[in-house]
C-alpha positions in Angstrom: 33.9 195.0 238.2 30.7 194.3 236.9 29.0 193.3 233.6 26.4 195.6 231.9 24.8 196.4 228.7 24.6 198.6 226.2 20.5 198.8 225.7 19.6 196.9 222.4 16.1 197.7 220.9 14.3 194.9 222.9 15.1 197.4 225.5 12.7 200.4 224.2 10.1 197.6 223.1 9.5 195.8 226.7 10.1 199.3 228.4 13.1 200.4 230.0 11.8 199.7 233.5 10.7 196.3 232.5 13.8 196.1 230.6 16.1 197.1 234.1 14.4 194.9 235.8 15.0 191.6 233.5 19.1 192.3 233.3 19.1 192.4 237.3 17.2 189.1 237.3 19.8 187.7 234.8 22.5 188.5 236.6 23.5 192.4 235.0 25.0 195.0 237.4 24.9 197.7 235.1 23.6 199.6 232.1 24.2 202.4 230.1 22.2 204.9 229.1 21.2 207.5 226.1 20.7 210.1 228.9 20.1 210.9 232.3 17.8 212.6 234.2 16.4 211.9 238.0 13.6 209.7 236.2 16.2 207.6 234.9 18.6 207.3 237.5 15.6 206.5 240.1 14.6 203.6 237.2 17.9 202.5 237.0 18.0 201.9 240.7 15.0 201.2 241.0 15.9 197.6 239.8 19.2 197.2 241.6 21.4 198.2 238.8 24.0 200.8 238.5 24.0 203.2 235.4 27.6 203.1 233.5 27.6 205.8 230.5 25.6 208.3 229.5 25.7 208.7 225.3 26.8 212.4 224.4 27.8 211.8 221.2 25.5 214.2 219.2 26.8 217.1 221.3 30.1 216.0 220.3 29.6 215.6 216.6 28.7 220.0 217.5 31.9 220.4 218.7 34.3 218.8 216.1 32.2 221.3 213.2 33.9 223.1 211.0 31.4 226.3 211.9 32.3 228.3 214.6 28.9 229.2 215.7 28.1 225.9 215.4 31.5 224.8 217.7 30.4 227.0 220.1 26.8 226.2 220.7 28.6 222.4 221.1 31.0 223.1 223.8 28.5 225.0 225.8 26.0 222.2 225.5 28.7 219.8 226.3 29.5 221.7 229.6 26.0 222.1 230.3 26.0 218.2 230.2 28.9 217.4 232.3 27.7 219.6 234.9 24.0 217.6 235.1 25.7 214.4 235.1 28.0 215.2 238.1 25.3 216.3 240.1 23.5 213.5 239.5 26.3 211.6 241.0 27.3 209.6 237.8 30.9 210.7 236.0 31.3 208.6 233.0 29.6 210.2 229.4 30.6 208.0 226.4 31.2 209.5 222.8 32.6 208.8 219.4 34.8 211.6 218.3 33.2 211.7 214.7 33.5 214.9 213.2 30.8 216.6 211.2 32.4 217.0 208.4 34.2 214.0 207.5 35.5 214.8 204.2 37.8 217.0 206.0 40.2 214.1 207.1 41.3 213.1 210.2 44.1 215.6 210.4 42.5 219.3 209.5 39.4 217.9 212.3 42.3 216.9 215.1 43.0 220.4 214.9 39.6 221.7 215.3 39.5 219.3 218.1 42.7 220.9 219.7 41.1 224.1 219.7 37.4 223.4 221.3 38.6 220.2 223.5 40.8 222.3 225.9 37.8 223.8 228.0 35.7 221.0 228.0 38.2 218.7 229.6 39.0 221.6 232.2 35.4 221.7 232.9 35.2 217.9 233.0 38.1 218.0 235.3 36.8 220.1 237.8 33.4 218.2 238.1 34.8 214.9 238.3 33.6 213.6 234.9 35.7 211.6 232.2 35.1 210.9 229.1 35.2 206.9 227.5 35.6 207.5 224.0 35.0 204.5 222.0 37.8 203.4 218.9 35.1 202.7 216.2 36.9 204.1 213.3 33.6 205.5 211.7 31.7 204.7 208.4 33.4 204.0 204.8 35.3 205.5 203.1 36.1 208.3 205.0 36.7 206.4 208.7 37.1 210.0 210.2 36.9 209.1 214.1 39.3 210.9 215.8 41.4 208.7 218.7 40.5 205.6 217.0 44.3 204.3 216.3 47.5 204.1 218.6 48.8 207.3 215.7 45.8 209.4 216.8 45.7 208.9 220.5 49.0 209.6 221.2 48.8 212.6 219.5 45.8 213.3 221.7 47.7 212.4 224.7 50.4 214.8 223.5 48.5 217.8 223.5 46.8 217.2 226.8 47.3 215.6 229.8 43.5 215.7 231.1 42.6 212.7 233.5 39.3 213.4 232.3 40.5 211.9 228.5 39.2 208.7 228.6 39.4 205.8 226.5 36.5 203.1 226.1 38.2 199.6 225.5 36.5 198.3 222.9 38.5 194.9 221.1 36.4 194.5 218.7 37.6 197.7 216.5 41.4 196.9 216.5 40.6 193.6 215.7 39.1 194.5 212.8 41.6 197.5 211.7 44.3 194.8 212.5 45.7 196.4 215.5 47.1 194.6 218.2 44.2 195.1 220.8 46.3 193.6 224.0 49.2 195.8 223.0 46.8 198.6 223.1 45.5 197.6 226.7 48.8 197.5 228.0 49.9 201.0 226.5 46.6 202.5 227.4 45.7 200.4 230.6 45.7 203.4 232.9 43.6 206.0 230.4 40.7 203.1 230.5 37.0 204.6 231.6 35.0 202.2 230.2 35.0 198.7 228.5 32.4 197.3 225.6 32.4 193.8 225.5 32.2 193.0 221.8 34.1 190.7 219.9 35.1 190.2 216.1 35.5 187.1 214.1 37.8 187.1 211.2 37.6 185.2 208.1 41.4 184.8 206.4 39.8 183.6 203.1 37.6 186.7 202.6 40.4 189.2 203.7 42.4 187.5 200.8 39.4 187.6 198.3 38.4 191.1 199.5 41.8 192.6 201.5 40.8 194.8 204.0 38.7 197.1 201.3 35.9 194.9 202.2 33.2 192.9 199.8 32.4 194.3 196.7 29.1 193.0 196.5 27.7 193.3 199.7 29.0 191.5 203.2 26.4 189.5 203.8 26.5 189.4 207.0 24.8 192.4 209.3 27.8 194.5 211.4 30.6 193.3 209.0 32.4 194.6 206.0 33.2 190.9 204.5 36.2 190.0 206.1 35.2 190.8 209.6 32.1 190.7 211.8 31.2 191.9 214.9 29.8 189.2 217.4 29.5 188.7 220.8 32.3 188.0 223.2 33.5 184.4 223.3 32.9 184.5 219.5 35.6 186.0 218.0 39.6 186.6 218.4 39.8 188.3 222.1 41.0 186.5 224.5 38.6 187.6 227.0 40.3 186.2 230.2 44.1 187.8 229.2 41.8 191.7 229.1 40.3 190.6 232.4 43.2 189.9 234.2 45.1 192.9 232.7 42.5 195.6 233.5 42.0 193.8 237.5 46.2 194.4 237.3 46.4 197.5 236.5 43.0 198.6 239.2 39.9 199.3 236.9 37.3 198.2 238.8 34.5 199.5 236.2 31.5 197.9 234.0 32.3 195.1 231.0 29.2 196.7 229.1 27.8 194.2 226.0 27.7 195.8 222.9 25.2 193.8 221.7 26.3 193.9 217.5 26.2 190.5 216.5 23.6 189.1 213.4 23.1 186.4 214.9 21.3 187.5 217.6 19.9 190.4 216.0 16.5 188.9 214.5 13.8 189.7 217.4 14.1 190.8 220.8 14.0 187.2 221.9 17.0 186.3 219.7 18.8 189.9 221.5 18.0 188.3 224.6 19.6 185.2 223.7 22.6 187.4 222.5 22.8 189.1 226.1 22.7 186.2 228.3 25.3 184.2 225.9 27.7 187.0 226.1 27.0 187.5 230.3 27.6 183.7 230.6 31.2 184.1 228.8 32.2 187.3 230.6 31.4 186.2 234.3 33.9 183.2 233.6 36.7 186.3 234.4 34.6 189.5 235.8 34.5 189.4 239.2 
């Protein structure tokens, strides 16, 4: 295993080399990447590091549309992608399954997904690429991510039985939808591609002033919706250590990537440095 990042914007502000460079010096392995190319791959390694996900989740916003033209011009851009990735010897592209149209509901946009997914994950399959596909529920009010609840990925996992359906294990969003996130390990173990190392903090007096409809008035807070904040790991309700030792169990031997989302450390791109090394300091307690 090995802990990367996520690059925050003090990443695009020093440069990415210079950037690379600093979270091999501090101890990094990994980072992960808005796309690849032999440029960025040769930067990557440049400065020792190895590149975890490559973002595809514009492509995939294509493909969930409820225009046909429009699903098509997605899935063919989607294949295009997993077929540049693979031969540039990475396999891991990271997504949110947010559909374009989210009024639609989750439902009526699962089954557009049924009907487009299919030969993208048989062309994923036969190039050796998965997918980590992250359990952030989407924006208010609609929350139309698709595979972002135990209901929704089983169904997933019920139509197909791709090995290239990956999950991202990310904590921090069952936290804050109040879903058991070490249940959800244990039930998805197996199915995990990726994992974001971001944590959430509750606060039990706001959910009872606000329930889980959030603040009225504004949050307060940045990454939160009153009752619930995102922060870095060590911060908030995951027990880092128990996901650790469950994921070395059950074989992943992947990237803990920081999902830097945390106000506190969100001022300047020394205060997002600060935010980086806190959280690399928690996780290498248990990553090994």
């Amino acid at each position: 295993m090995k802990i990367g990042t996520r690059i925050p914007p003090v990443g695009g502000k020093m440069g990415l080399p210079a950037f690379y460079q600093w979270l091999s010096e501090n101890g990094f392995g990994a980072v992960d990447v808005p796309q690849l190319n032999e440029q960025v791959k040769s930067e990557v390694e440049a400065a020792g590091l190895q590149v975890g996900t490559i973002d595809c989740i514009g492509v995939t916003r294509k493909t969930l549309s409820p225009n046909e033209k429009t699903r098509a011009e997605g899935v063919s851009e989607l294949k295009e992608l997993i077929s540049s990735v693979s031969a540039l010897g990475s396999r891991v592209l990271f997504t949110v399954l947010l559909p374009e149209d989210p009024t639609l509901g989750r439902a009526k946009n699962f089954d557009i997904w049924k009907e487009t997914w299919p030969e993208i994950l048989a062309h994923a399959d036969a190039n050796d690429v998965v997918f980590a596909i992250e359990w952030y529920p989407g924006g208010g009010p609609y929350y139309p991510a698709l595979g972002c609840t135990p209901e929704m990925w089983r169904k997933m996992y019920a139509f197909s039985s791709s090995k290239a359906l990956g999950m991202c294990y990310d904590p921090s969003h069952l936290a804050r939808l109040q879903i058991d996130w070490m249940r959800a390990l244990h039930e998805l173990g197996e199915r995990i591609t990726h994992v974001h190392a971001k944590d959430t903090e509750l606060f039990p007096e706001l959910l009872y002033e606000q329930g889980t409809l959030g603040a009225s008035f504004g949050a307060g807070m940045g990454f939160s919706e009153g009752y619930w904040r995102y922060c870095i790991p060590g911060d908030g309700v995951v027990n880092w250590r128990s996901v650790q030792e469950r994921l070395e169990h059950i074989g992943y031997d992947g990237i803990f990537s920081v999902e830097l989302e945390d106000y506190r450390y969100w001022k300047d791109g020394d205060a997002q440095k600060q935010g980086l090394l806190a959280s690399h300091k928690h996780l290498s307690q248990f990553v090994r």
